[in-house]
Backbone bond lengths (Angstrom), bond angles and torsions (degrees), N, CA, C in turn:
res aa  C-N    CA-C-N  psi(-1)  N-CA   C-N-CA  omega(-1)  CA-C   N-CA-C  phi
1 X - - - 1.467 - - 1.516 111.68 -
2 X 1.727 115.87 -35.00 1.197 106.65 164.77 1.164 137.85 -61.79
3 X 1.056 119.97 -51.40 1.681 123.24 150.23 1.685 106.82 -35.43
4 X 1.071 129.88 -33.42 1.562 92.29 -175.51 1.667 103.94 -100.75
5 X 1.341 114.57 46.07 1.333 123.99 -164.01 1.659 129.13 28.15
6 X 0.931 113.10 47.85 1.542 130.27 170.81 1.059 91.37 -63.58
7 X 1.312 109.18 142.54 1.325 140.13 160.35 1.592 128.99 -53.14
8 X 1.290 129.12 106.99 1.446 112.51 -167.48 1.522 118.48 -60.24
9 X 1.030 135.23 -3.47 1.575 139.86 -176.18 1.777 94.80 -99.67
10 X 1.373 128.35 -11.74 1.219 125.64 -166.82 2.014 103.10 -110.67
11 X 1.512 95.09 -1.64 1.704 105.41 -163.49 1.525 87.07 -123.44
12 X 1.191 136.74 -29.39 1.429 121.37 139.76 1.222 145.09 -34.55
13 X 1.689 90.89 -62.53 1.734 95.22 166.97 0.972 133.37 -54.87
14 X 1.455 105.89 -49.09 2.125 114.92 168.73 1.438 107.67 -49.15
15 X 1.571 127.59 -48.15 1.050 102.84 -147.14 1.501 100.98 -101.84
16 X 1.800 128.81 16.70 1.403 156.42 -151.89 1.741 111.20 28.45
17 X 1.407 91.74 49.31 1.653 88.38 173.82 1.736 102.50 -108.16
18 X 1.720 101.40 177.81 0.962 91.60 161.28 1.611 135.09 -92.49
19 X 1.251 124.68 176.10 1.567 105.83 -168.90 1.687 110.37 -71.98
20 X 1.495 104.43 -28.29 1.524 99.76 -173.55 1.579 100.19 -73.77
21 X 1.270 132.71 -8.63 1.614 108.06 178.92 1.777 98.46 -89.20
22 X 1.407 122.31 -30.52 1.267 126.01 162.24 1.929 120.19 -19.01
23 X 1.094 72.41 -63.95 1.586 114.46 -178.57 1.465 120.33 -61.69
24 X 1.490 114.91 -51.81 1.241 115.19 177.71 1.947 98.86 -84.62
25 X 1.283 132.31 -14.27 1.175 132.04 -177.09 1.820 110.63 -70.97
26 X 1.287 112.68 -54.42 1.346 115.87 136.50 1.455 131.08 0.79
27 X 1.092 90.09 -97.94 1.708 112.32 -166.38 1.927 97.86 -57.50
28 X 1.508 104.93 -45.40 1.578 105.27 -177.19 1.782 104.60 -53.44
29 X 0.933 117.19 -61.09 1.573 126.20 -171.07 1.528 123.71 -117.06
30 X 1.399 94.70 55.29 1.680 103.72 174.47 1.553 91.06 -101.88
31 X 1.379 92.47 153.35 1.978 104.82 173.71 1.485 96.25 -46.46
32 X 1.513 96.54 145.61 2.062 104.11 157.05 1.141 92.74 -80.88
33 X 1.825 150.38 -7.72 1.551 117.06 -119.34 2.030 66.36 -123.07
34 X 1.100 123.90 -39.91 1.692 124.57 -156.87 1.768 102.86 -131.73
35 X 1.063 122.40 -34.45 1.594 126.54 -179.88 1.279 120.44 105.25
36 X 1.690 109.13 -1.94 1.496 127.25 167.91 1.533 148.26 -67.89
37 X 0.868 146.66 -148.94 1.636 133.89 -154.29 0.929 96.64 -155.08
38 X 1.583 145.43 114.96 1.514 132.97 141.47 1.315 74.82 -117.35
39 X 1.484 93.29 176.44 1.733 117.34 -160.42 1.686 96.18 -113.35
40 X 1.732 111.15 -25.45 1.308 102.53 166.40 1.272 121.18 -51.93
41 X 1.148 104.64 -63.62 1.172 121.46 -162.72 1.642 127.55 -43.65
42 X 1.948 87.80 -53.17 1.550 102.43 151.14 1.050 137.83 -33.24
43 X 1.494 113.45 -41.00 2.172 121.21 177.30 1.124 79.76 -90.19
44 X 1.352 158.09 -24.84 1.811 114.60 165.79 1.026 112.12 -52.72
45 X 1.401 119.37 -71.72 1.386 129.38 -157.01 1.481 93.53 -58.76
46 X 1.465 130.32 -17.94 1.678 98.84 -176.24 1.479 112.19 -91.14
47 X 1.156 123.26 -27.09 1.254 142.25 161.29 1.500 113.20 -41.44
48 X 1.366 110.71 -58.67 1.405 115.58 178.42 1.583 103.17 -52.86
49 X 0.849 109.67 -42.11 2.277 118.54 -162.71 1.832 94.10 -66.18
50 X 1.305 92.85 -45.51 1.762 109.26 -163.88 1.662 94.66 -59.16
51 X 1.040 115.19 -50.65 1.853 121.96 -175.97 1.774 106.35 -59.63
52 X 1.178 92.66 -62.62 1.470 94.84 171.45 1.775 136.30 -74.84
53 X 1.008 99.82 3.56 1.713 122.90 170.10 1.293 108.40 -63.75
54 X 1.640 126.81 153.60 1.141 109.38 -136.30 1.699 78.80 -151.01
55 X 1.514 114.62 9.48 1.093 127.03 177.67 1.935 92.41 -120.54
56 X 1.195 149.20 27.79 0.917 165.00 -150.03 1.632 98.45 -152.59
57 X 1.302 136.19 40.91 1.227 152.29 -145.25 1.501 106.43 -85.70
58 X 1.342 122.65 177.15 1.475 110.00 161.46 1.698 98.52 -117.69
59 X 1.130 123.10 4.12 1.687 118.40 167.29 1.413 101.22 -79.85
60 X 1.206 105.93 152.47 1.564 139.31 167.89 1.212 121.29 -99.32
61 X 1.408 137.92 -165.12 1.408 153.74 162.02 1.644 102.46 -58.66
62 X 0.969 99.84 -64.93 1.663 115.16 -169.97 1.933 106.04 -41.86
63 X 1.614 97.62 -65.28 1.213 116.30 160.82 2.156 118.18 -7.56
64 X 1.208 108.51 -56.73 1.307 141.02 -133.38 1.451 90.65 -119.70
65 X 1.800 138.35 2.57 1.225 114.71 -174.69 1.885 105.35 -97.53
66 X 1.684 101.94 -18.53 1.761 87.45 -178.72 1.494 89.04 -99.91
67 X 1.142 145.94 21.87 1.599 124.99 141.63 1.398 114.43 -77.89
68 X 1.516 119.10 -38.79 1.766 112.14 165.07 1.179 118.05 -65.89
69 X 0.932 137.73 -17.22 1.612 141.99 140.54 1.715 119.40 -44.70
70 X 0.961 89.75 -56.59 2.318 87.46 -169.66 2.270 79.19 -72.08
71 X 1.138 115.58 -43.91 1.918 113.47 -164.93 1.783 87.58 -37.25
72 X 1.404 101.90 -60.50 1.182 118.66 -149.89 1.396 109.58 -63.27
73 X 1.333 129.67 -6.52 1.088 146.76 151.43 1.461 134.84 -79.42
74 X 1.534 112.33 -4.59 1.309 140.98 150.94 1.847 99.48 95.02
75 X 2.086 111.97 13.48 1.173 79.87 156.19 1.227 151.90 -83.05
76 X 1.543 141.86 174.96 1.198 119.84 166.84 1.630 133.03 -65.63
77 X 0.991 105.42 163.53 1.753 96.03 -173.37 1.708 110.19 -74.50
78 X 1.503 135.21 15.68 1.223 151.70 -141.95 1.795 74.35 -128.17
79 X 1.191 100.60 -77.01 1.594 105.28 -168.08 1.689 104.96 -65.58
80 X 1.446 136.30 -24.18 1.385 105.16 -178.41 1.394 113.93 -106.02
81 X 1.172 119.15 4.77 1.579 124.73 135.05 2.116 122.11 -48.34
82 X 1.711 75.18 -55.53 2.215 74.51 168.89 1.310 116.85 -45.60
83 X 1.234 98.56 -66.35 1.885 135.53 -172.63 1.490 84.85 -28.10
84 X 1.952 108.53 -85.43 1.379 115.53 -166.18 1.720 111.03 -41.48
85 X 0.767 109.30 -69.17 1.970 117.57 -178.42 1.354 112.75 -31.61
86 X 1.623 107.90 -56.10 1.716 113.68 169.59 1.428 115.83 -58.85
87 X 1.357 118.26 -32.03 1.918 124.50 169.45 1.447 112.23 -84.58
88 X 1.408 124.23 7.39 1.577 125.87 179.40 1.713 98.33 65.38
89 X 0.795 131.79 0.12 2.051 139.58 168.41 1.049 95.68 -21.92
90 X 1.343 141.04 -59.25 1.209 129.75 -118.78 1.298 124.47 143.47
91 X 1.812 116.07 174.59 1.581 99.42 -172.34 1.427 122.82 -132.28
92 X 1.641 93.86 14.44 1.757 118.35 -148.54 1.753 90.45 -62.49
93 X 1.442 87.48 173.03 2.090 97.68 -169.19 1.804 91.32 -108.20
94 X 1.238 107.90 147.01 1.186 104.82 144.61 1.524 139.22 -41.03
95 X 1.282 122.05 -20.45 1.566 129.23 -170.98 1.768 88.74 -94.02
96 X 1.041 124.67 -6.26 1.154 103.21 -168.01 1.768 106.27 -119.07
97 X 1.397 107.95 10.80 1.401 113.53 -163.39 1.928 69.85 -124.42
98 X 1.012 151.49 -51.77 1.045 113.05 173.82 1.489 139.02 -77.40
99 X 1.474 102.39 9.18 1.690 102.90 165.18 1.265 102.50 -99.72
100 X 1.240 121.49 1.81 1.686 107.84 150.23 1.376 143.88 -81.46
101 X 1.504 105.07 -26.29 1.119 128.21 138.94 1.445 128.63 -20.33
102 X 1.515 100.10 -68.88 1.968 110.92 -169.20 1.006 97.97 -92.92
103 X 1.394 128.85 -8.63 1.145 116.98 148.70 1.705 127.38 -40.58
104 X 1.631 83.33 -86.74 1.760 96.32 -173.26 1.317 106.65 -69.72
105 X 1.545 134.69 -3.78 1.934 111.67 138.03 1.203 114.89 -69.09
106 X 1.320 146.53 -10.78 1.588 133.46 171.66 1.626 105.63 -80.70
107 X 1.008 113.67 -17.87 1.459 128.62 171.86 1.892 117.35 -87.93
108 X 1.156 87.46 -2.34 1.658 90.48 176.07 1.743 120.55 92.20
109 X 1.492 101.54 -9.38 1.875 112.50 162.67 1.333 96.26 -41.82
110 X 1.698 81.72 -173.78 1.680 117.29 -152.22 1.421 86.28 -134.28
111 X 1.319 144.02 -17.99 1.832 122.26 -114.24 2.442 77.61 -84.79
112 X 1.908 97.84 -53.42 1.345 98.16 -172.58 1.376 110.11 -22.52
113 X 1.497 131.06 -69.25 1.526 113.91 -174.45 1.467 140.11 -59.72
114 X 1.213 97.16 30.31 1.254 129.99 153.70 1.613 147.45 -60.59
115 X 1.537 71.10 -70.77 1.821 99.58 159.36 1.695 113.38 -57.02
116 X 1.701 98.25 136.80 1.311 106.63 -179.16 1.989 95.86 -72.81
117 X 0.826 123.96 116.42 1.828 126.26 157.43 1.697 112.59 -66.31
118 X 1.274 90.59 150.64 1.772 106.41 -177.03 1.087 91.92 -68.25
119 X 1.739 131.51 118.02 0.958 145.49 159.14 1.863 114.85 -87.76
120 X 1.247 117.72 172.78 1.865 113.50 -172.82 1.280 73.30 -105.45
121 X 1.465 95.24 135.08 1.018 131.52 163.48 1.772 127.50 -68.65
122 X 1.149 141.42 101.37 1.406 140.36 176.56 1.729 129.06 -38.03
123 X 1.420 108.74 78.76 1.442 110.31 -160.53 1.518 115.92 -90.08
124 X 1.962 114.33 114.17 1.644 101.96 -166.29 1.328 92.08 -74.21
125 X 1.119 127.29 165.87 2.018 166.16 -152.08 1.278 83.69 -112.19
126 X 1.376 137.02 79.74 1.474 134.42 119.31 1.813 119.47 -4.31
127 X 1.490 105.34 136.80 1.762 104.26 173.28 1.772 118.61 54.09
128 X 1.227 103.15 8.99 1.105 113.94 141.90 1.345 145.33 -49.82
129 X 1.320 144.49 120.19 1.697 139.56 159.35 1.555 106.88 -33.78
130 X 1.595 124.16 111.69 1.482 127.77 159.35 1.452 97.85 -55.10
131 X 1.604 146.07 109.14 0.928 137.52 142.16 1.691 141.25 -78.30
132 X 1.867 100.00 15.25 1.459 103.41 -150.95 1.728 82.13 -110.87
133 X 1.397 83.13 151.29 1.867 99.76 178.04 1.219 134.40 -36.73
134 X 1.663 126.45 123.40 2.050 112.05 -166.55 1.613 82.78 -76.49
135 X 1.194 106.86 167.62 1.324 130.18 151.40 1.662 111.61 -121.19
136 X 0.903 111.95 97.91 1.506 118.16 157.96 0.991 122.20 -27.35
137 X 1.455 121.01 137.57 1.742 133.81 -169.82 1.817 111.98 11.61
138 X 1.264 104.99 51.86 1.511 130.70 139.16 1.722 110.68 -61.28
139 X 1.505 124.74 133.85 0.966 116.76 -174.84 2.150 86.19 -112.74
140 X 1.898 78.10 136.73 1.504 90.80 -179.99 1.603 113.44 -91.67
141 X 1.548 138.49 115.89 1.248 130.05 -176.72 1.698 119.71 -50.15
142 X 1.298 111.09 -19.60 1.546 98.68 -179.59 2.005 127.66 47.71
143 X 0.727 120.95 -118.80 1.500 138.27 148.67 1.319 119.07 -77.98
144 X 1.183 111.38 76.49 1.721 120.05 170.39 1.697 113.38 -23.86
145 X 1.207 125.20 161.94 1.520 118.21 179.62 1.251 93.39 -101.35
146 X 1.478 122.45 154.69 1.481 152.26 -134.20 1.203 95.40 -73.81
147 X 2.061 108.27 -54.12 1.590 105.53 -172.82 1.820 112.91 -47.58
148 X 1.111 113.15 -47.83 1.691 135.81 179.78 0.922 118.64 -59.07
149 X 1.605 134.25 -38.70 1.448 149.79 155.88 1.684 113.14 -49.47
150 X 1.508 99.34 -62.46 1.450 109.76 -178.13 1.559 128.27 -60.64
151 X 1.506 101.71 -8.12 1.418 113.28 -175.67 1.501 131.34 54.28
152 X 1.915 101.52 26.23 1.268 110.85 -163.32 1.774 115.13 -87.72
153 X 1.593 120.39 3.37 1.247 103.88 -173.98 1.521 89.81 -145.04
154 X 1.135 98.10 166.12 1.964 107.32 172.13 1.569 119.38 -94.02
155 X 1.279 98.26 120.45 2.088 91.20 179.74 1.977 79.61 154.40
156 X 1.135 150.67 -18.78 0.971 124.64 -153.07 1.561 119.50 -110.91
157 X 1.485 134.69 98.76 1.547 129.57 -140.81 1.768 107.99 -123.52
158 X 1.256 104.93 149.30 1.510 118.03 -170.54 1.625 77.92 -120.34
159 X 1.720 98.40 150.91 1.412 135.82 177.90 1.197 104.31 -142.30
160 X 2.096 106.81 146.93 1.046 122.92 -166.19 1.582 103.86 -149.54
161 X 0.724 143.70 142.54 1.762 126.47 123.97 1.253 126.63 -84.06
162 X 1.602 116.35 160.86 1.000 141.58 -147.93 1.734 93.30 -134.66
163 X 1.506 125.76 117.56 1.528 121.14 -174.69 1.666 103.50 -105.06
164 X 0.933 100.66 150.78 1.719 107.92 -170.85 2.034 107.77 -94.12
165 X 1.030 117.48 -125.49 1.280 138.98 156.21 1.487 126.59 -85.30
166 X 1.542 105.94 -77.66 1.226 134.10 152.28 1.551 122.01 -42.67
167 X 1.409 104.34 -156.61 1.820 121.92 -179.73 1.401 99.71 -87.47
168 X 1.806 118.94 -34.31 1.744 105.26 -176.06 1.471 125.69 -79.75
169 X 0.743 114.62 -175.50 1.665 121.88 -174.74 1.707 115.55 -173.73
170 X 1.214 105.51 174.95 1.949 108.82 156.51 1.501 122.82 -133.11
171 X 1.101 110.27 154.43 1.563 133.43 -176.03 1.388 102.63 -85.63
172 X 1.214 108.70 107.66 1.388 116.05 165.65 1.246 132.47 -76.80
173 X 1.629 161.46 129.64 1.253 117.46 -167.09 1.585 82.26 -154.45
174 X 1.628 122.68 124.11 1.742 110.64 -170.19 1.762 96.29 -152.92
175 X 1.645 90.01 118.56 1.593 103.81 -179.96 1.526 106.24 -64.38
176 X 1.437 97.63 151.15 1.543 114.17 -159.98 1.334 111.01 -83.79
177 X 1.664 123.55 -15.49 1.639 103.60 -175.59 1.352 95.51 -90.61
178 X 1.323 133.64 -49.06 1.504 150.62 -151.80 1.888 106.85 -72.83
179 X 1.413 84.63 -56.20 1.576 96.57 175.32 2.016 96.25 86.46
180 X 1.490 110.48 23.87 1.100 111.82 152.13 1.443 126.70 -73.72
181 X 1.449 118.56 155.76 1.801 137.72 -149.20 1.142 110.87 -154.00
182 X 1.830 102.32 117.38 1.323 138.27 177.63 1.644 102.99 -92.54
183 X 1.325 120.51 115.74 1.539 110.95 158.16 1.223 123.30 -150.10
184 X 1.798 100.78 130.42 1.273 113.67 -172.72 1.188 116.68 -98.79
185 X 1.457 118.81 167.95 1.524 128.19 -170.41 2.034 92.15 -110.72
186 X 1.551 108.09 138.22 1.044 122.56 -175.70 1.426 109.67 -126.45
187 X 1.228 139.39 99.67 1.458 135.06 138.70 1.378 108.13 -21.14
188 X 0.866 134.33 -51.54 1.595 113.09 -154.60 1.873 94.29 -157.59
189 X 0.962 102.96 115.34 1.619 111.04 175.65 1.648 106.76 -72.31
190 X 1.453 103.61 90.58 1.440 103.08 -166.65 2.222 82.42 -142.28
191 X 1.675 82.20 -177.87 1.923 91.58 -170.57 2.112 85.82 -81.59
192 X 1.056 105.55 -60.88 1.747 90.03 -170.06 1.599 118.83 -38.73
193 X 1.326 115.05 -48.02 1.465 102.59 -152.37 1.709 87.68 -88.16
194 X 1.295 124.83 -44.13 1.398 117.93 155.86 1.606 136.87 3.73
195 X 1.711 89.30 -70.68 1.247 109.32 164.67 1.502 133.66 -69.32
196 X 1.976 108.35 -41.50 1.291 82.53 174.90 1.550 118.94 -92.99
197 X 1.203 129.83 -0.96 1.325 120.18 176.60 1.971 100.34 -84.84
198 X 0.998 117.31 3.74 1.376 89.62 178.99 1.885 94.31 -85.40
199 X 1.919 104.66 -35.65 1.622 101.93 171.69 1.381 129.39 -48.60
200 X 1.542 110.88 -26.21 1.842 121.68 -171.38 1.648 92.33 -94.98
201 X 1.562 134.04 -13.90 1.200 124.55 -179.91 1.671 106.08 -94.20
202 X 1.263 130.14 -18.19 1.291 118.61 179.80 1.484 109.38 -140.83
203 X 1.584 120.34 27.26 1.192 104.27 157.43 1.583 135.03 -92.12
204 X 1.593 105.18 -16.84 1.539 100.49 151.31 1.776 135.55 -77.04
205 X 1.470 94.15 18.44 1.716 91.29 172.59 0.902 111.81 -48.71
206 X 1.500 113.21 135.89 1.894 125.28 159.88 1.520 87.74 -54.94
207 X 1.214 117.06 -85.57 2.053 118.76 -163.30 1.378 109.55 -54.29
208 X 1.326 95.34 155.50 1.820 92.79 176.64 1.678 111.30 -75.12
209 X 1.128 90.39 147.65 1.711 96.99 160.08 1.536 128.48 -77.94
210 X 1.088 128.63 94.30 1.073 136.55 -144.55 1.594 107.83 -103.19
211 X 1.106 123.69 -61.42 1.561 112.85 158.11 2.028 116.99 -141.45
212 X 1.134 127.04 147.39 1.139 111.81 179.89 2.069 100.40 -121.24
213 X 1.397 85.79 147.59 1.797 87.54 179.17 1.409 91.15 -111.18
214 X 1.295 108.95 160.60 1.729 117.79 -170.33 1.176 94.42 -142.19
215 X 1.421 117.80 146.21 1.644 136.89 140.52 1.944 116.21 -35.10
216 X 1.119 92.22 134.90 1.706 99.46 174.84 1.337 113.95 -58.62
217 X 1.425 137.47 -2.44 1.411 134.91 176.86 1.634 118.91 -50.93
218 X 1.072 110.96 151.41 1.175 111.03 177.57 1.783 112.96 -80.77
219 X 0.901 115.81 -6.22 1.716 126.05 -179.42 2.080 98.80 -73.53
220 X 1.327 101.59 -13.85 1.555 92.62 179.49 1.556 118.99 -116.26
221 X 1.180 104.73 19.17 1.584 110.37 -172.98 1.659 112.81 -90.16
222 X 1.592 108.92 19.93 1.156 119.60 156.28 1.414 120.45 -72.51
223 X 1.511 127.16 4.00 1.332 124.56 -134.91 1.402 110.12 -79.39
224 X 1.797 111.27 -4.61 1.238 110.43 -177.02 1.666 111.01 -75.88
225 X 0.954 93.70 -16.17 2.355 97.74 -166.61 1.545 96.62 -113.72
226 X 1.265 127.76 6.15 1.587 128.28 151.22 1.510 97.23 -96.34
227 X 1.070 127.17 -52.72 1.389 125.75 -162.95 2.354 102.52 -52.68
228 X 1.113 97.52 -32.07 1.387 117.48 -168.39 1.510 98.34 -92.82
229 X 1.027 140.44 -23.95 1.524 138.33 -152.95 1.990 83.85 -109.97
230 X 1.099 110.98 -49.13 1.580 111.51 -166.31 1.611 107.62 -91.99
231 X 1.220 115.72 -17.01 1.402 113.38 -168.76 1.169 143.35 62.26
232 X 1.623 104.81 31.91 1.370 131.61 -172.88 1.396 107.82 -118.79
233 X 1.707 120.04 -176.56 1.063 135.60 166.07 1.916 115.94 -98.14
234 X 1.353 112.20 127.49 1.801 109.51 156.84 1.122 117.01 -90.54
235 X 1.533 128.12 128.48 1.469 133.90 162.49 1.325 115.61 -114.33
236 X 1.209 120.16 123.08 1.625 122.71 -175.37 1.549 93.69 -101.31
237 X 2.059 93.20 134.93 1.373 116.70 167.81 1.539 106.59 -78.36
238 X 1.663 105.69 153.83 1.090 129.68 163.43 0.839 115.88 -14.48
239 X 1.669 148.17 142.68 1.317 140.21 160.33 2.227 108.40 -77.88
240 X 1.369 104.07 121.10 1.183 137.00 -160.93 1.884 124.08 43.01
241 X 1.093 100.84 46.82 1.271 147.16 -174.39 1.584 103.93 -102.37
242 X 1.448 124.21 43.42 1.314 118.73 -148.92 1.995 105.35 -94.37
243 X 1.363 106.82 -18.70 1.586 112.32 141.60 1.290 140.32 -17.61
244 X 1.833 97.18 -52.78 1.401 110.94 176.87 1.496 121.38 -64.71
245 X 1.255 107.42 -27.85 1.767 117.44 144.68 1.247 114.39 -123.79
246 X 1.373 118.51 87.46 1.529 123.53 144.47 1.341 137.27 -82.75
247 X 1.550 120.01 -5.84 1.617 124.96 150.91 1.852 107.05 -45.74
248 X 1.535 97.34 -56.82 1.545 79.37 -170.55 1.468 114.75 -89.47
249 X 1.370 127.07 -29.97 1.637 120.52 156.27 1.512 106.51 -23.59
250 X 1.367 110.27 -49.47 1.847 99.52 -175.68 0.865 102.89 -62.48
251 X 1.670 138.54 -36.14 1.457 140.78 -128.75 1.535 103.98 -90.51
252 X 1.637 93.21 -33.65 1.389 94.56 -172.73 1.518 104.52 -83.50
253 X 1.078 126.59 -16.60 1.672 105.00 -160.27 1.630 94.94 -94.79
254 X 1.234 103.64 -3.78 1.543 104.60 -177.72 1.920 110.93 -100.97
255 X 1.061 114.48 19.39 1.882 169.71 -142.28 1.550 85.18 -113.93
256 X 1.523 83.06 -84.91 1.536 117.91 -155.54 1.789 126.64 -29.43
257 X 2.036 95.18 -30.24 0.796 111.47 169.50 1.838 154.14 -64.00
258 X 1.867 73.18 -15.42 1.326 89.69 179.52 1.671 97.38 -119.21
259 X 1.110 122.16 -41.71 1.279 125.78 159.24 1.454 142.76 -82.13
260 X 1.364 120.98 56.79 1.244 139.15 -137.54 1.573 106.53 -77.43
261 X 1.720 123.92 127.99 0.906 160.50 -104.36 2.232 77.02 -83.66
262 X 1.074 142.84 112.40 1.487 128.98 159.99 1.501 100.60 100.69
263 X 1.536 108.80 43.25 1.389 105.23 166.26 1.551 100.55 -127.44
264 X 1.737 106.33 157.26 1.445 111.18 169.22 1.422 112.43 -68.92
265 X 1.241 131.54 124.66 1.211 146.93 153.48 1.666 133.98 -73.34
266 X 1.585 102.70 -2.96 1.191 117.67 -170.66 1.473 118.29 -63.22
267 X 1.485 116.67 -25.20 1.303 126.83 177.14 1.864 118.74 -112.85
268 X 1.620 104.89 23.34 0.835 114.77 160.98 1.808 135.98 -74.83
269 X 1.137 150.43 80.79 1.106 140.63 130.18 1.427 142.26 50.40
270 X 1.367 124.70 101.33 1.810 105.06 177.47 1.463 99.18 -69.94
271 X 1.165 110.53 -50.79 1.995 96.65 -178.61 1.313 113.53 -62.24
272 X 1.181 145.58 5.61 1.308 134.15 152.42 0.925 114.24 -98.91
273 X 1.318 134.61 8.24 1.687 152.15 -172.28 2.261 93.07 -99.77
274 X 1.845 73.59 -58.27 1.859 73.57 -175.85 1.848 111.26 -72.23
275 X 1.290 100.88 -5.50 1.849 90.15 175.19 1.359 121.21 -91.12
276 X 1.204 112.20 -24.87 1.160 119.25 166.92 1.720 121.23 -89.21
277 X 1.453 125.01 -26.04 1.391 115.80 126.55 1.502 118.41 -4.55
278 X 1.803 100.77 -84.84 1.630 109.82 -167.37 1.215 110.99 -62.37
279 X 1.419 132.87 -8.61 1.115 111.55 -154.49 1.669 91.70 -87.72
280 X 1.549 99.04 -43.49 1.608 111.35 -176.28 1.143 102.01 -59.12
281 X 1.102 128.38 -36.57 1.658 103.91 -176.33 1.887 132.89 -97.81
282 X 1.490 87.85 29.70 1.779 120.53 -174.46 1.449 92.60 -109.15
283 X 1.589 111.83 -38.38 1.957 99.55 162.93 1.224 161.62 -85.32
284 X 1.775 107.30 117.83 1.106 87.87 -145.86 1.654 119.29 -73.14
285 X 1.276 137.92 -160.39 1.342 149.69 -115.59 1.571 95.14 -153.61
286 X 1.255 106.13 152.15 1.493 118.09 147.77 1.169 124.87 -88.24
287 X 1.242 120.57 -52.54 1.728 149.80 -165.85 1.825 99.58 -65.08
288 X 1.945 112.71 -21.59 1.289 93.40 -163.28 1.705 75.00 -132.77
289 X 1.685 110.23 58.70 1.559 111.81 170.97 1.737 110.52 35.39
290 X 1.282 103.03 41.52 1.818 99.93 150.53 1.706 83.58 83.14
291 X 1.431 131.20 -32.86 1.623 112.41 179.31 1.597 111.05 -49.84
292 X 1.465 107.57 171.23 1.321 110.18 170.00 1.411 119.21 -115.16
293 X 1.515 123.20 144.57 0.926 136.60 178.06 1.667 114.47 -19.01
294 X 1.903 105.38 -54.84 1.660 104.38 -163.00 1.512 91.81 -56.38
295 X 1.547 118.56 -47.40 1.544 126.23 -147.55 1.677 116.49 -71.57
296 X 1.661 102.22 -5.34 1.629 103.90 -179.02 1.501 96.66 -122.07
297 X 1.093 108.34 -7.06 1.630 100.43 164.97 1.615 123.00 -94.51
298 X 1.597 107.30 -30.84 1.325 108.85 167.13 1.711 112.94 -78.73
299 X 1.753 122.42 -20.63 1.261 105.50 159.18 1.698 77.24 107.15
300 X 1.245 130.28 26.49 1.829 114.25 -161.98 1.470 102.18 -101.70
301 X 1.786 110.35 -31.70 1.053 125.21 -175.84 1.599 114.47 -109.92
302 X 1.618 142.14 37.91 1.764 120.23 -143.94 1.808 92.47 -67.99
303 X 1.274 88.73 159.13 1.529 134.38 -159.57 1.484 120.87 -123.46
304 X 0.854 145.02 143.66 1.840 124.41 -163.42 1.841 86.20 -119.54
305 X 1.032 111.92 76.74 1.586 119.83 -179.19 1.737 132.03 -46.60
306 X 1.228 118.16 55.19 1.826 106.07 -171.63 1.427 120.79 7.52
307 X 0.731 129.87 108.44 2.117 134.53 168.82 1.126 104.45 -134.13
């Protein structure tokens, strides 16, 4: 019909499409050589696309049931590609575990709410007035020491809070080689309860506690009767210096997910504090080759770790 110059609104109608697929059918498979239409030519070129399509897969359904398994566990499709490779699973790509995904939500799935979403990020106000409380002969970490930097032994933990809506919140607290996570539930983001749940969160460690760095908040300036209760050292980071702990800066925004950034927390839970704990620390990692946190902190899996 194109050749006899029909009208594209008239080659729609016959054929009950709409004109824009008319249109985009065209433009996809017109000659490079003249700008014209044979229809042969067209099933080459679609044929050719169809061979080389990359959604033209050799996995199946079947394929795809222990990746909805690790999804369903809220890892990313980055990590259950690792996961699989480190378990000999399999060899599938990430690009291809998320077009399965948008897939089975155009199909009416669940798997997308899964995925962690780009959340805003919490940005401190540079050149700002420090208005938050000194603590006297507080020792400031500065340049962490090498062993602590290097992330070469287990025992060494960054603390945070986490603010809710309200007055409650949780205490975050996640050792630096493992990237294992302590979290407590807080009534009231204050220095007492601060203090003793960070003591009821790490005094049954198997490993020693070896030193913890803290946020400049005033909720941690208990550090002398934790420091004594756990038998460790507190070092407070820089004020907005938030680098100086970036294990748990990650920790938290990866938090975020379950505790999403402007919600009341007031009727939140230590056992839902500790399940979501476990859950994070059942995932595995990039940084610790796809192992998981429990398995290089309990020593189940060792790992020859870059430092």
């Amino acid at each position: 019909m194109r050749g006899a110059y029909v009208k594209v609104e008239e080659i729609a109608r016959r054929l009950g499409r709409h004109r824009s697929t008319i249109y985009w059918e065209l433009k996809r498979n017109a000659s490079a050589h003249d700008g014209g239409y044979r229809a042969i030519h067209a099933c080459w070129k679609a044929s050719g696309r169809q061979k080389r399509s990359r959604r033209n897969m050799r996995y199946g359904p079947g394929d795809f049931e222990p990746v909805e398994e690790l999804l369903r566990e809220d890892l990313s499709p980055e990590q259950v590609v690792g996961r699989m490779r480190l378990e000999r699973r399999g060899t599938m790509s990430h690009e291809t575990i998320y077009k399965w995904i948008w897939l089975d939500r155009r199909h009416g799935g669940t798997l997308w709410r899964h995925l962690r979403g780009a959340r805003k990020q919490r940005r401190k106000r540079y050149g700002r007035n420090d208005s938050r409380v000194r603590l006297a002969g507080k020792r400031m970490i500065g340049k962490p020491p090498a062993v602590v930097e290097r992330r070469s032994r287990i025992g060494d933990w960054e603390i945070d809070t986490v603010h809710g809506k309200g007055k409650a919140g949780v205490v975050t607290i996640v050792e630096r080689r493992s990237g294992l996570v302590r979290i407590g539930k807080l009534e009231r983001i204050s220095m007492a309860q601060t203090g003793s749940r960070t003591v009821k969160l790490l005094s049954g460690e198997q490993n020693p506690v070896r030193t913890i760095t803290a946020d400049n908040g005033c909720e941690f300036h208990n550090d002398k009767r934790v420091e004594k209760s756990l038998g460790t050292t507190i070092d407070f980071a820089t004020p907005h210096h938030s680098w100086e702990r970036g294990t748990n800066e990650n920790t938290n925004g990866l938090i975020r997910q379950y505790l999403p950034k402007g919600e009341d927390l007031a009727g939140l839970t230590q056992r839902e504090c500790t399940k979501i704990a476990e859950k994070m620390n059942k995932r595995p990692r990039k940084r610790l080759k796809f192992r998981t946190p429990n398995e290089i902190y309990d020593g189940l899996s060792p790992v020859a770790l870059q430092t």
